[in-house]
C-alpha positions as CSV (number, residue, x, y, z in Angstrom):
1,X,-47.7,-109.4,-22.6
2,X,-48.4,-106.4,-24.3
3,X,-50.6,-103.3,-22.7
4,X,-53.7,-102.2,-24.4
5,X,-52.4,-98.5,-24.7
6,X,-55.5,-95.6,-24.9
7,X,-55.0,-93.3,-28.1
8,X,-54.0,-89.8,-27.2
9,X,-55.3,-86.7,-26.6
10,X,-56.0,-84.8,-29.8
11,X,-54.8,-81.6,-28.2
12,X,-52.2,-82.8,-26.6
13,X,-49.0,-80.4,-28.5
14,X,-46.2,-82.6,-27.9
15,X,-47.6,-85.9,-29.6
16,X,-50.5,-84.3,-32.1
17,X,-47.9,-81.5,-33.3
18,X,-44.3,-83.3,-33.7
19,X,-44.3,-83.2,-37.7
20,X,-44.7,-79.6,-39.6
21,X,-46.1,-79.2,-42.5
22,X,-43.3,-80.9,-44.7
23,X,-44.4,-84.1,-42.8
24,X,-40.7,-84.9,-42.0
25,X,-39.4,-82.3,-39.3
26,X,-39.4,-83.6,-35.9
27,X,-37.7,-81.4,-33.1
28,X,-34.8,-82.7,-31.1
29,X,-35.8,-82.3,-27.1
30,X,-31.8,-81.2,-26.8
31,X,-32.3,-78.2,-29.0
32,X,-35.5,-77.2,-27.8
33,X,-33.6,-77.9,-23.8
34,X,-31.1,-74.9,-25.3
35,X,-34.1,-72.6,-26.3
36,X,-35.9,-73.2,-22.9
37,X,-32.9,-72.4,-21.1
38,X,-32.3,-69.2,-23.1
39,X,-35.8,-68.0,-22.6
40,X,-35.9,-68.6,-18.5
41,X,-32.2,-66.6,-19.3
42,X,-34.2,-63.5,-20.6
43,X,-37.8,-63.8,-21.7
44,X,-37.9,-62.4,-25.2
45,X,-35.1,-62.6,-27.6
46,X,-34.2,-62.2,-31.1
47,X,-33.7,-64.7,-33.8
48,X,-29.9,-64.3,-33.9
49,X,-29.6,-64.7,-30.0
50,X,-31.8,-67.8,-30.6
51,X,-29.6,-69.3,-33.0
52,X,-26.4,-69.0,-30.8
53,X,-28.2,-70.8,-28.2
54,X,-29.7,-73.7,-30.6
55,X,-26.0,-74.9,-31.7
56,X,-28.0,-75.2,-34.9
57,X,-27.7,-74.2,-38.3
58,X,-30.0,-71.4,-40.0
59,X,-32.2,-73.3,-42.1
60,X,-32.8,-75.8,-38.7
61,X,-33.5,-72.6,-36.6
62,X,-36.1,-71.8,-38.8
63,X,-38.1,-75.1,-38.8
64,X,-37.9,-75.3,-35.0
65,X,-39.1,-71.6,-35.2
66,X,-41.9,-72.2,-37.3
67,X,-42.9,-75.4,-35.4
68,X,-43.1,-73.7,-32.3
69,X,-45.0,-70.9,-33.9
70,X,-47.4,-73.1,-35.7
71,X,-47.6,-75.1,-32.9
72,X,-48.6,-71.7,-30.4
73,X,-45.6,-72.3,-28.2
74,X,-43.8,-68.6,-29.6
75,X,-45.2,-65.6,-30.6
76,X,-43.3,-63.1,-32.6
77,X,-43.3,-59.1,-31.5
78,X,-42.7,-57.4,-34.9
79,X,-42.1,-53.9,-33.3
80,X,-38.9,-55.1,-31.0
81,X,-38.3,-58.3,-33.9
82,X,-38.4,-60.5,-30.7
83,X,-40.1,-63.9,-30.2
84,X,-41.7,-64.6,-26.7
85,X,-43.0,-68.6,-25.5
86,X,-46.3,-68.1,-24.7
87,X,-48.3,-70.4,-21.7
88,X,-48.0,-73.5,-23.8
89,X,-44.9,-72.9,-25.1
90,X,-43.4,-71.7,-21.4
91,X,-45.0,-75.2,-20.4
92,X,-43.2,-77.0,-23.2
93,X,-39.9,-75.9,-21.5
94,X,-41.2,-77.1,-18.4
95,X,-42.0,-80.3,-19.3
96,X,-38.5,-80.8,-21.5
97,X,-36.5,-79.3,-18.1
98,X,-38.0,-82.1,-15.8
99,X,-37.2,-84.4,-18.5
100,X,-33.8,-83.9,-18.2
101,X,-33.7,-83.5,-14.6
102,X,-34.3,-87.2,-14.9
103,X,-31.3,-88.1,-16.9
104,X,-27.7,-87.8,-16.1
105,X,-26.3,-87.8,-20.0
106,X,-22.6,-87.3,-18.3
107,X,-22.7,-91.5,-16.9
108,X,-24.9,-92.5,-20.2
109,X,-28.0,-93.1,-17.8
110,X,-30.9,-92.6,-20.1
111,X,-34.7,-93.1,-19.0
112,X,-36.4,-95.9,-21.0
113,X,-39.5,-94.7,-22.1
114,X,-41.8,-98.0,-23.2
């Protein structure tokens, strides 16, 4: 039997903003688990320091960076050439960290999501 599932929130970020504006770039919750991490590390940080912690290549970094923008999740400080998560984006983190609290990847225990 199937449930009669009610349509989501419009402004809810993580399902109404998953696909950018090429229609095909969907992030990966492990990547954007790396970029939480190295924001609660130090709050601001520069694109280069982001891409170390991304384990991505350039031209990803910058689709998850301009997701996140577009999506109001970073803002960019021109003056110090940092990028900051703002409320929503410090609450994307959040959300992606007790994720993964839930899931021990080491023994291959995923959570089934239905």
């Amino acid at each position: 039997m199937l449930l009669d599932l009610e349509e989501p929130e419009q402004n809810f970020h993580l399902l109404s903003n998953t696909i950018s504006a090429n229609d095909k770039f969907r992030p990966n919750p492990k990547v954007l688990s790396r970029l939480g991490q190295a924001f609660y590390e130090k709050e601001s940080l520069k694109k280069s320091h982001l891409h170390l912690f991304s384990r991505t290549n350039w031209p990803s970094l910058k689709k998850y960076i301009d997701w996140m923008e577009k999506g109001g999740y970073l803002e960019y400080d021109g003056n110090n050439e940092q990028y900051k998560p703002t409320e929503s984006g410090w609450t994307l983190f959040r959300l992606i960290s007790l994720f993964y609290d839930h899931i021990d990847f080491k023994k291959g225990n995923y959570l089934a999501l239905i």
